[in-house]
N, C-alpha and C positions, 0 to 999 in steps of 0.2 A: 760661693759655689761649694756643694757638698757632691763628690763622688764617693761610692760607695760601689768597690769592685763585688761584693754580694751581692750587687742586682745588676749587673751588667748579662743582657742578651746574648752576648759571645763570648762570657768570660771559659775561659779554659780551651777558647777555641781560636781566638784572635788575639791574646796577648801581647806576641811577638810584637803586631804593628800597633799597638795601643801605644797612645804619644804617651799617656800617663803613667805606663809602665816604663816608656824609654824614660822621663824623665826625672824618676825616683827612683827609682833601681839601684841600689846600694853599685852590684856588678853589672854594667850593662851586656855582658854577653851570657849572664846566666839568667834563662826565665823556667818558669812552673814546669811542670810536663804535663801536656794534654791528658785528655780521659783517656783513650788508647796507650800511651806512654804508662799512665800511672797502672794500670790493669797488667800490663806486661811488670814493671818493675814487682808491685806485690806477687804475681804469680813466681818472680825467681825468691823473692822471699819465703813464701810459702812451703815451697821445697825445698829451703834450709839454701841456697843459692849462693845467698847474701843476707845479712842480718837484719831485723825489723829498721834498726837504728839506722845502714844506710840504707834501705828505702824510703824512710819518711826523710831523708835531707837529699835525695836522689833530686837532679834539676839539669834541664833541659841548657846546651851550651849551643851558641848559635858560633857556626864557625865563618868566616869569609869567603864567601864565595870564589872559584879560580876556575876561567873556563879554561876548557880543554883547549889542548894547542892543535893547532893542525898540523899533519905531515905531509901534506901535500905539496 
């Protein structure tokens, strides 16, 4: 079997849950950043924000989810 994440239908958009990203991923809580992410990171580039260098290694960190406690 041949994957190739260059022709995936939801790539940059479904990642996160892609099994084949959880299970090569060098880090598993660090993935790509979507289109939206990546357009904001170059925009703070672009106005000198942050350097070219971190935005092109700029990446998405999934943190643990923690629900809210109740006070009641």
């Amino acid at each position: 079997m041949r994957i190739d994440c260059e022709t995936c239908p939801v790539r940059d958009r479904h990642c996160a849950e892609c099994m084949v990203t959880a299970l090569l991923q060098l880090a598993p809580l660090e993935q790509r950043l979507d289109a939206d992410e990546r357009r904001a990171v170059d925009g703070l580039a672009s106005v000198g924000l942050i350097t070219a260098q971190e935005a092109a290694s700029a990446s998405a960190r999934i943190e643990p989810w923690k629900p809210l406690r109740s006070t009641g």
